[in-house]
TILONU-818156 format. One line per 4 residues: number of its first residue (from 0); their letters; for each residue x, y, z of N, C-alpha, C, CB. Coordinates in nm, 2 decimals, m for minus. Last residue first. Glycine has a CB too. Example, Ala and Ser with C-alpha at 12.3 -4.5 7.8 and 13.67 -1.06 7.14 Angstrom:
BEGIN
1) sa) 1.28:m0.22:0.71:1.37:m0.11:0.71:1.29:0.00:0.79:1.41:m0.06:0.57  1.32:m0.57:0.78:1.23:m0.45:0.78:1.32:m0.33:0.78:1.13:m0.45:0.90
END
This chain:
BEGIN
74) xxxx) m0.30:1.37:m0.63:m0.37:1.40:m0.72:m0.44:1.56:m0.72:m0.45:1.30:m0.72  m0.16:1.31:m0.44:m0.06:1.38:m0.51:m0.16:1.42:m0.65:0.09:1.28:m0.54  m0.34:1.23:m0.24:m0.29:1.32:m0.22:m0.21:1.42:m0.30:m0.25:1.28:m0.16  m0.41:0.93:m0.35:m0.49:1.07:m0.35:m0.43:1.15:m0.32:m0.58:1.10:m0.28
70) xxxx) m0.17:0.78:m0.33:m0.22:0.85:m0.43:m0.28:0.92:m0.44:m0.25:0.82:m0.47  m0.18:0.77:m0.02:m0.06:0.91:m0.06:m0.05:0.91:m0.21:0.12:0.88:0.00  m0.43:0.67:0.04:m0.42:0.76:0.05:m0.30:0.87:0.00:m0.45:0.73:0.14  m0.28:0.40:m0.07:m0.41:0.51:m0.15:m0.43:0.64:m0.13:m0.53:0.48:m0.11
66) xxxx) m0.08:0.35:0.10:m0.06:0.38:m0.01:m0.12:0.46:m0.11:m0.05:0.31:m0.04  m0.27:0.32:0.33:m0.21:0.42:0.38:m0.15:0.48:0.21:m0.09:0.36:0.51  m0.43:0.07:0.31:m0.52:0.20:0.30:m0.42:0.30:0.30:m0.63:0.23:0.44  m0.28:m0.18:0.12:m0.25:m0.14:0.20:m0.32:0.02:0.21:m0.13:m0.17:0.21
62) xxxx) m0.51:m0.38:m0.01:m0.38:m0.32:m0.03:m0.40:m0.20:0.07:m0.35:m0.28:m0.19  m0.51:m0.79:m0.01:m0.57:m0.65:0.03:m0.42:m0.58:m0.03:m0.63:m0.62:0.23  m0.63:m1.03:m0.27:m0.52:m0.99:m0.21:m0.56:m0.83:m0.13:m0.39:m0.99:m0.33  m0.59:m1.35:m0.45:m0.69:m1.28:m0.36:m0.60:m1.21:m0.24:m0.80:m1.38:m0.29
58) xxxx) m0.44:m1.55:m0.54:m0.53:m1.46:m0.61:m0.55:m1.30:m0.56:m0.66:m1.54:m0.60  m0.41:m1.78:m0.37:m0.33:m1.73:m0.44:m0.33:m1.59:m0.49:m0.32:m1.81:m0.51  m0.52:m1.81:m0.04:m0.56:m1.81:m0.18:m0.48:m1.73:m0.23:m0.69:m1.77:m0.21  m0.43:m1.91:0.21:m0.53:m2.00:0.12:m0.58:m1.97:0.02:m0.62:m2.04:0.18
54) xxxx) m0.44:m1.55:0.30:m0.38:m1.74:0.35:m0.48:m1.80:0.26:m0.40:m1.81:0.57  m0.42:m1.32:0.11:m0.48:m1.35:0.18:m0.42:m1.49:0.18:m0.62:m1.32:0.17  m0.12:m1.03:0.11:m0.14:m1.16:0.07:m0.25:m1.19:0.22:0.03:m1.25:0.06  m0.13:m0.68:0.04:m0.09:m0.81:0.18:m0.18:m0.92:0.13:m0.15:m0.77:0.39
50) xxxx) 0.11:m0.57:m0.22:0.01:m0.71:m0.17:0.03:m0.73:m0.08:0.02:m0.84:m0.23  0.22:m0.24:m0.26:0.18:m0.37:m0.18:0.10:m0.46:m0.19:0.14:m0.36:m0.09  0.27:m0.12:m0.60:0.18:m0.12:m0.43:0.20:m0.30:m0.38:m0.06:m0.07:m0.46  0.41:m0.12:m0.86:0.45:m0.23:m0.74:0.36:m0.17:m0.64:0.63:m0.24:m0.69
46) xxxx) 0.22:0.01:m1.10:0.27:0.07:m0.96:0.36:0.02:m0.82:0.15:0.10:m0.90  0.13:m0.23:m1.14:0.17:m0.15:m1.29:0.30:m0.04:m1.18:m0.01:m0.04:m1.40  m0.01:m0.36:m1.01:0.11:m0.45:m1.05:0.19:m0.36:m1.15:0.06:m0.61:m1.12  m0.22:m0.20:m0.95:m0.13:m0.22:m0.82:m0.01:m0.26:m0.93:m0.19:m0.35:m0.67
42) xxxx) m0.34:m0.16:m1.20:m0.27:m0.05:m1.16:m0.19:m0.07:m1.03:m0.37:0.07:m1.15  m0.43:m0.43:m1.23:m0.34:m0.38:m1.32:m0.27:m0.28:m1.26:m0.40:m0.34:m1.45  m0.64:m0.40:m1.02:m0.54:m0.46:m1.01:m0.44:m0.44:m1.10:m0.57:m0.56:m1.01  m0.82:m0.19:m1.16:m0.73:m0.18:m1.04:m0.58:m0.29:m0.95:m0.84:m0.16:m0.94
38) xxxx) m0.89:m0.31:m1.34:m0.80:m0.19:m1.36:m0.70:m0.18:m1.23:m0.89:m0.05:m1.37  m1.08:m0.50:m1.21:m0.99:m0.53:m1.33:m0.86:m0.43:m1.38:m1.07:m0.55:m1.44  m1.27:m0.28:m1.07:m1.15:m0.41:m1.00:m1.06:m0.44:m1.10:m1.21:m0.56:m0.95  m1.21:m0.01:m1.23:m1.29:m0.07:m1.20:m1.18:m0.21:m1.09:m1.38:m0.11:m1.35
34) xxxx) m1.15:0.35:m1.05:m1.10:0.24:m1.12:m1.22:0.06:m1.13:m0.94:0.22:m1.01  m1.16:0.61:m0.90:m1.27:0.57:m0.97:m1.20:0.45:m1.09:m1.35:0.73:m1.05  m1.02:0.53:m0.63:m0.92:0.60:m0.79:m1.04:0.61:m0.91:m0.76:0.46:m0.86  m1.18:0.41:m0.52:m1.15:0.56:m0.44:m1.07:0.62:m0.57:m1.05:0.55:m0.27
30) xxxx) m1.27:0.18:m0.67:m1.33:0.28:m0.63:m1.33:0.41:m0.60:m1.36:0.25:m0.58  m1.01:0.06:m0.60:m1.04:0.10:m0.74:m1.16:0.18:m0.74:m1.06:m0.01:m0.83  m1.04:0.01:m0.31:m0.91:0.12:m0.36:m0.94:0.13:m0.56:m0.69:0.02:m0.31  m1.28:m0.16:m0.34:m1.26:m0.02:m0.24:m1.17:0.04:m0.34:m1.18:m0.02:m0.07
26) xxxx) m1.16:m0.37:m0.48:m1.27:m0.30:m0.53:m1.30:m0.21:m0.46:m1.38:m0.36:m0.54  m0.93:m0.44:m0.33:m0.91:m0.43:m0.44:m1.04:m0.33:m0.49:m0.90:m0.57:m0.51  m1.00:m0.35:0.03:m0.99:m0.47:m0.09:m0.98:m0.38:m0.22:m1.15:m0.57:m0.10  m0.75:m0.19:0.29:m0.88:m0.20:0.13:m0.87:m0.34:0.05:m0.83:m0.05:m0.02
22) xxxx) m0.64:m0.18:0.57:m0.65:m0.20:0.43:m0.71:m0.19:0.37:m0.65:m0.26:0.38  m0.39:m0.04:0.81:m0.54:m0.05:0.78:m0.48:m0.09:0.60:m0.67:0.14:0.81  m0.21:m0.16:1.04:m0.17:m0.16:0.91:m0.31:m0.15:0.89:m0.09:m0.28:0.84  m0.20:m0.34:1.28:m0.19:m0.21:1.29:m0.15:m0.15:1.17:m0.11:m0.18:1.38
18) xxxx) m0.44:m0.60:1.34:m0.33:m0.49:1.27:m0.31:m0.38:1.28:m0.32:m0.46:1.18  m0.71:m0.71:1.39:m0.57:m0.75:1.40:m0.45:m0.69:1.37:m0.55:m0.85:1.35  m0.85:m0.57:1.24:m0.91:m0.58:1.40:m0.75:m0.66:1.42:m1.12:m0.70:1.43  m0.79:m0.61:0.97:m0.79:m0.44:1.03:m0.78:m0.44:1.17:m0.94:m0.35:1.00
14) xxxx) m0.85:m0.87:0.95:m0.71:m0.80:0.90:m0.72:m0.69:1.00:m0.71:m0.74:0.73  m1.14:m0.82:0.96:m1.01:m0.98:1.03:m0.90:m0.93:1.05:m0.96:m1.14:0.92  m1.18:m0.71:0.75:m1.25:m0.66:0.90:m1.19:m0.74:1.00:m1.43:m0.68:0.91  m1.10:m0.85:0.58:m1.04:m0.73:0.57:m1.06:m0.65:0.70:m1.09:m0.65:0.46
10) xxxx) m1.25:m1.07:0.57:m1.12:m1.09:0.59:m1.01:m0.96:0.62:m1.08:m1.18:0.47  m1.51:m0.94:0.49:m1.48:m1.02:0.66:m1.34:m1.04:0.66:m1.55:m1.18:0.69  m1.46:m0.87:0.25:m1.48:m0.80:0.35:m1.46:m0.84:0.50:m1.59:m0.76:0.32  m1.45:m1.15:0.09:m1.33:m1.03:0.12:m1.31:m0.93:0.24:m1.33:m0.92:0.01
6) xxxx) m1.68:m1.25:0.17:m1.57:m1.26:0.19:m1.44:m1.19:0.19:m1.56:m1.32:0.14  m1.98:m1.02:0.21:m1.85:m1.07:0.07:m1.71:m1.13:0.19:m1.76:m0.86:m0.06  m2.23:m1.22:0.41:m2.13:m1.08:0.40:m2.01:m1.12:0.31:m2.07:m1.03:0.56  m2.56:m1.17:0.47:m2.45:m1.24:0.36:m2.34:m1.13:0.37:m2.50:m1.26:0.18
2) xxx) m2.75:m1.23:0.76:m2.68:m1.12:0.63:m2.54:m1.23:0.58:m2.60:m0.90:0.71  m2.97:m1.46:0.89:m2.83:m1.43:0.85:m2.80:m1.33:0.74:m2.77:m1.55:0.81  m3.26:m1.43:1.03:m3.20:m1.45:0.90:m3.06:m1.39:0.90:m3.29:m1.39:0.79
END
């Protein structure tokens, strides 16, 4: 039987295994700021953070693991 795996996530495990840039999906990095997804996107566009843009969808976007981390930091 096949596991279901979130889209986002495979594209982020796509991303990571190809880069030298680590990422988070939206619902990670609002997690790690105890943010919900809906916040958390507000708080990238509120903060200019990075969009690495996903191909084929307008929407749908990682943010870069290293930015989070230097929000946690100053917290």
């Amino acid at each position: 039987m096949q596991v279901f795996e979130d889209w986002n996530l495979k594209v982020k495990k796509t991303f990571n295994a190809t880069s030298n840039k680590e990422v988070l999906t939206v619902t990670e990095a609002g997690s790690l700021l105890g943010l919900t997804k809906d916040q958390m996107k507000s708080y990238v566009d509120q903060h200019k953070l990075t969009k690495v843009p996903i191909m084929r969808s307008v929407v749908r976007y990682l943010i870069l693991k290293s930015e989070i981390d230097s929000i946690l930091n100053k917290i």
